[in-house]
C-alpha positions as a Python dict, from the first residue, in 0.01 Angstrom:
ca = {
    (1, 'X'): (0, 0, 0),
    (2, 'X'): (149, 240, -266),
    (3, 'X'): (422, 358, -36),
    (4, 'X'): (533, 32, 27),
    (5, 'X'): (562, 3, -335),
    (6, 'X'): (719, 343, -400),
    (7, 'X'): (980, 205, -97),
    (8, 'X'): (1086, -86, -296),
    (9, 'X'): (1114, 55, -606),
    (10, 'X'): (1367, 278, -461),
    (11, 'X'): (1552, 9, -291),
    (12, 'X'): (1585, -192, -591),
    (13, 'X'): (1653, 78, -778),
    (14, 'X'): (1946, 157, -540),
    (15, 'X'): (2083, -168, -534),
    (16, 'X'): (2059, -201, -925),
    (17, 'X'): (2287, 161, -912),
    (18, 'X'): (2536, 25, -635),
    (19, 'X'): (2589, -244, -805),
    (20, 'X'): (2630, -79, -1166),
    (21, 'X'): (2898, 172, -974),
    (22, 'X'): (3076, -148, -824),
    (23, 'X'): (3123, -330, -1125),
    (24, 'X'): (3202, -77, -1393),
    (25, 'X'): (3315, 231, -1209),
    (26, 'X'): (3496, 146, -928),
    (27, 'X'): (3893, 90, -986),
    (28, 'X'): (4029, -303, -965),
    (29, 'X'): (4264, -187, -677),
    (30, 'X'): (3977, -56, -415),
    (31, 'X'): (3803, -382, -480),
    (32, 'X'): (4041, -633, -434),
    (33, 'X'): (4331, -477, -213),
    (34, 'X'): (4635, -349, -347),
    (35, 'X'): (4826, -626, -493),
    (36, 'X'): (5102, -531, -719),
    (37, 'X'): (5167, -873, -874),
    (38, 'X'): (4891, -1120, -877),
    (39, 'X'): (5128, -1385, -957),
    (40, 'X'): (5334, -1433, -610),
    (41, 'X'): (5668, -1377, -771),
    (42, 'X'): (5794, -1113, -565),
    (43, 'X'): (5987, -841, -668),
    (44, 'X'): (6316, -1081, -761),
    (45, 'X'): (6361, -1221, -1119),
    (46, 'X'): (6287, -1610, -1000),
    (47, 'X'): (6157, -1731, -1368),
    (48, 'X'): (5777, -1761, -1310),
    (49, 'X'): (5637, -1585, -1602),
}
């Protein structure tokens, strides 16, 4: 019964780090693809900001 424990400990424990390293550490542009301009303008001046 105590290596099942030790098992998820570690599991947890990974998870807890994966998701530490995905929220803080990874960059914005890995995450969500590698949009320039979030606003849908385009690259002409068409008066949306």
């Amino acid at each position: 019964m105590e290596t099942v424990q030790h098992i998820l400990v570690y599991l947890i424990l990974g998870m807890a780090v994966a998701y530490l390293v995905y929220k803080f550490l990874l960059p914005k542009s890995l995450i969500h693809g590698s949009k320039k301009n979030s606003k849908g303008c385009g690259q002409d001046n068409c008066g949306c900001s």
